[in-house]
Every structure is written in structure tokens, then in C-alpha cells.
N, CA, C and O atoms as CSV, one atom per row, in Angstrom:
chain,resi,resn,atom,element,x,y,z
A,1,UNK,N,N,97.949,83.935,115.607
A,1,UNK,CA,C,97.921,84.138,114.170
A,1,UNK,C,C,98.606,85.459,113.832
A,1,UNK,O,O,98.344,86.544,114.352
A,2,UNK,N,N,99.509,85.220,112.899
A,2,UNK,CA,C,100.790,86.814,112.200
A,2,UNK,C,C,99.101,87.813,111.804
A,2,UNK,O,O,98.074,87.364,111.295
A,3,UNK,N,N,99.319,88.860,112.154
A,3,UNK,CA,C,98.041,89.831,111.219
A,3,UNK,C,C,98.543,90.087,110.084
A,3,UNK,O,O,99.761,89.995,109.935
A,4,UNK,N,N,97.626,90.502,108.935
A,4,UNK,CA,C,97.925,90.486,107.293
A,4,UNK,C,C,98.442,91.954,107.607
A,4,UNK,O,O,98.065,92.496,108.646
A,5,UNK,N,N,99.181,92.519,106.853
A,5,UNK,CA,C,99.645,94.074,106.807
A,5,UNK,C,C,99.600,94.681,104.867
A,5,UNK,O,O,99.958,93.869,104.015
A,6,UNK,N,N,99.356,95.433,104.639
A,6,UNK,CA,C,98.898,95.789,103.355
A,6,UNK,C,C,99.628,97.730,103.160
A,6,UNK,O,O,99.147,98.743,103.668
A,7,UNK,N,N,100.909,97.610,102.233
A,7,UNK,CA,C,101.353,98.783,102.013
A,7,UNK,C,C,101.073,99.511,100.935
A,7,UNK,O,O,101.595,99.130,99.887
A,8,UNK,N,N,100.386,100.462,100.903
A,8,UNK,CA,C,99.870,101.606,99.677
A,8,UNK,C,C,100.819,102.656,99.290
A,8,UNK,O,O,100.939,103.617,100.050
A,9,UNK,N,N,101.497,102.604,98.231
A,9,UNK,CA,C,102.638,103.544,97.772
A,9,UNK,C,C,101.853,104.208,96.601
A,9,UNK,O,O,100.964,103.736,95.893
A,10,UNK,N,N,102.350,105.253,96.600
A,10,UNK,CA,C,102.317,106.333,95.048
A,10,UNK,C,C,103.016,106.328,94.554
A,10,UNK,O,O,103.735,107.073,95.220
A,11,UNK,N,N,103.542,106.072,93.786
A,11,UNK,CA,C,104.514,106.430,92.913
A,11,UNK,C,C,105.045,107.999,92.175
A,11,UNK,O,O,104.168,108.453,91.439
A,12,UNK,N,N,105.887,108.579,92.229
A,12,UNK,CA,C,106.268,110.014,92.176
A,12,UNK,C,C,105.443,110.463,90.845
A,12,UNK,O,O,105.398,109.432,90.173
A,13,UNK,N,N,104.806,111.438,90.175
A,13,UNK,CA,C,104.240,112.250,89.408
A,13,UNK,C,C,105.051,112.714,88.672
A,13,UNK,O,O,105.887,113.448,89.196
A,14,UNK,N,N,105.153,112.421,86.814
A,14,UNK,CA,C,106.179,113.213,86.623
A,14,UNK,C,C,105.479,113.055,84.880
A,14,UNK,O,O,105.466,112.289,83.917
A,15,UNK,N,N,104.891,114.560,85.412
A,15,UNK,CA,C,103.657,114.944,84.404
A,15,UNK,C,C,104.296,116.257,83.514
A,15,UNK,O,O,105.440,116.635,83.767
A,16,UNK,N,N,103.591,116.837,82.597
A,16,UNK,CA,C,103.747,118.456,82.654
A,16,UNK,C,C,103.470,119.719,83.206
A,16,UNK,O,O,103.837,120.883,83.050
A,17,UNK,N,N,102.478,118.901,84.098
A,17,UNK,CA,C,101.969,119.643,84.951
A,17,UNK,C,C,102.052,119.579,86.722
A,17,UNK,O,O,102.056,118.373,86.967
A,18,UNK,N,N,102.096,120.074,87.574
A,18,UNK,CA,C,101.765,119.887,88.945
A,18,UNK,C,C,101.248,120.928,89.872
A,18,UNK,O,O,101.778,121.940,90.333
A,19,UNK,N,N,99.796,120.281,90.055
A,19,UNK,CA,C,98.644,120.683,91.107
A,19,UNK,C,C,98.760,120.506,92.388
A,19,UNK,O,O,99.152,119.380,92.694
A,20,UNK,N,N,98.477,121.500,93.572
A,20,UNK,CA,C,98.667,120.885,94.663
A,20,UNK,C,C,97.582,119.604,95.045
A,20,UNK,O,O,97.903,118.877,95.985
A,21,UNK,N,N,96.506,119.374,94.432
A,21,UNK,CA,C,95.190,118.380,94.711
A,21,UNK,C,C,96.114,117.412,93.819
A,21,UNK,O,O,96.290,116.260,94.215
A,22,UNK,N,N,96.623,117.790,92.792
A,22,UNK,CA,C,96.954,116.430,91.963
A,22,UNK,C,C,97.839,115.679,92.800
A,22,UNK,O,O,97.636,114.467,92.720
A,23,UNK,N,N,98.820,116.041,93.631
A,23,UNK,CA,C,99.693,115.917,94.222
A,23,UNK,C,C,99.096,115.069,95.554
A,23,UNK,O,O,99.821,114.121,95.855
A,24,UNK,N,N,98.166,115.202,96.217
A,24,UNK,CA,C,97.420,114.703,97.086
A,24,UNK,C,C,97.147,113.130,96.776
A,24,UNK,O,O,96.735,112.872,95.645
A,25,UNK,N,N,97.358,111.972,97.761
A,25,UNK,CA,C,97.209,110.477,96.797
A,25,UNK,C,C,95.664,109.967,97.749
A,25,UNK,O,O,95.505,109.092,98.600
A,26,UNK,N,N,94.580,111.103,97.048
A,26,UNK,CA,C,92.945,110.850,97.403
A,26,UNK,C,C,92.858,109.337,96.799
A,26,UNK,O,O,91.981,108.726,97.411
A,27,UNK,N,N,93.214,108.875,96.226
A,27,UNK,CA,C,92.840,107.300,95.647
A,27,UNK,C,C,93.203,106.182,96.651
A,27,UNK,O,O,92.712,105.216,97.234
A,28,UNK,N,N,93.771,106.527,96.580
A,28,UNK,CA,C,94.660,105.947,98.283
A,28,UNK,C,C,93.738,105.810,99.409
A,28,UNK,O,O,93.013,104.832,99.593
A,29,UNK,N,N,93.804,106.809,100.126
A,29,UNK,CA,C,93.201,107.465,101.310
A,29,UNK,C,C,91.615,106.811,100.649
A,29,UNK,O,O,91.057,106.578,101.721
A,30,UNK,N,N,91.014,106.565,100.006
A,30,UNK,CA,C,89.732,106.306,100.019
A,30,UNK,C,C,89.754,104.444,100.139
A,30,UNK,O,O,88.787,103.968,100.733
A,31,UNK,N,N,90.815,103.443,99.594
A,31,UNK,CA,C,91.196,102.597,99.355
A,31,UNK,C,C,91.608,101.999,100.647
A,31,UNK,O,O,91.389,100.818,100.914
A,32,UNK,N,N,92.258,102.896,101.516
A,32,UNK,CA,C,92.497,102.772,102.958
A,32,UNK,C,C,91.346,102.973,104.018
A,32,UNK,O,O,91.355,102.644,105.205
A,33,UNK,N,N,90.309,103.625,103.260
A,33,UNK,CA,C,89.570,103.679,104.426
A,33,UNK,C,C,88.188,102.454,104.228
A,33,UNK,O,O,87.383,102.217,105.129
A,34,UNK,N,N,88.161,101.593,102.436
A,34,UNK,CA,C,87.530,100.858,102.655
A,34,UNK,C,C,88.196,99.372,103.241
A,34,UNK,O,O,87.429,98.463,103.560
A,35,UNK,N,N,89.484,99.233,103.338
A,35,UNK,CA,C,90.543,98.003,103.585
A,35,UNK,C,C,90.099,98.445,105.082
A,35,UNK,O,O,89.598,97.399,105.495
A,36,UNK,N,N,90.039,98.988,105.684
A,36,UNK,CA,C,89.700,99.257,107.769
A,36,UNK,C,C,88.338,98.955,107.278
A,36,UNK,O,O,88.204,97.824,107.745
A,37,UNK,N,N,87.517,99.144,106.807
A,37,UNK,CA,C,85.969,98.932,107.067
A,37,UNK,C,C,85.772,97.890,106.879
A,37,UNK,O,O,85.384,97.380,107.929
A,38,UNK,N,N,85.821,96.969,105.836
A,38,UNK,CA,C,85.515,95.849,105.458
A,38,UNK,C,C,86.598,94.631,105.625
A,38,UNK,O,O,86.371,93.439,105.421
A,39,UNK,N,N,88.134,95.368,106.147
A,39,UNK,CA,C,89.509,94.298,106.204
A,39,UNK,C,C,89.295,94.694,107.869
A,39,UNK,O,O,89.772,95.827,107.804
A,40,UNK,N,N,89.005,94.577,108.942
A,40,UNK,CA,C,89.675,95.245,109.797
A,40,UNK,C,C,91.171,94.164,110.607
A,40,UNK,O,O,91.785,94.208,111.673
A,41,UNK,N,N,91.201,93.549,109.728
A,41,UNK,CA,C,92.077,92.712,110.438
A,41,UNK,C,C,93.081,92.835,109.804
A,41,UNK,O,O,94.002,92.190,110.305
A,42,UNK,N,N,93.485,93.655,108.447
A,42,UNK,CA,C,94.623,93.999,107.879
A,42,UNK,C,C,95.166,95.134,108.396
A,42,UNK,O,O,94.296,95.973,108.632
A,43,UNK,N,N,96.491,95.552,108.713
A,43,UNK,CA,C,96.745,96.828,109.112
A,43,UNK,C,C,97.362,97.556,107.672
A,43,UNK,O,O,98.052,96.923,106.873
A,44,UNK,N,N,97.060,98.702,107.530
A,44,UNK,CA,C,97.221,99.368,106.603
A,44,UNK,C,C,98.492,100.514,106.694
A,44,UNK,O,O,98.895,100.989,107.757
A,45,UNK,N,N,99.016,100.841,105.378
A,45,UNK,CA,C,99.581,101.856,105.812
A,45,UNK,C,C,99.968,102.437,104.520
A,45,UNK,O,O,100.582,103.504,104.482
């Protein structure tokens, strides 16, 4: 069986402002770590 694969992009920031935390893609990274817990058969990236 092919394994499912699942790609998480940000899209570039183009605010008035820029933070180094804003800049950080934490939404992501939390999104990725529930797709391994509960997907583990998707590979993530």
C-alpha cells in the first residue's frame, strides 16, 4: 500500500509589521504534531 504524505506550507507574511514569534509557523508545528499522533501513517512535512 503507497503511504498518504501530507505537505504544510506558510505562506510568506506581508503585514505592517514583522515579529520574530510572528514569523515562527507555531500553527503548523502544533498541526504536525497532532497528524503523527493520531495519523501515524501519514508522513508529514
Amino acid at each position: 500500500m503507497k503511504r498518504k504524505k501530507l505537505l504544510l506550507l506558510q505562506p510568506p507574511v506581508e503585514d505592517f509589521y514583522d515579529t520574530p514569534i510572528r514569523l515562527q509557523p507555531l500553527g503548523l508545528a502544533y498541526l504536525k504534531a497532532a497528524v503523527r499522533k493520531w495519523l501515524p501513517e501519514v508522513e508529514v512535512k
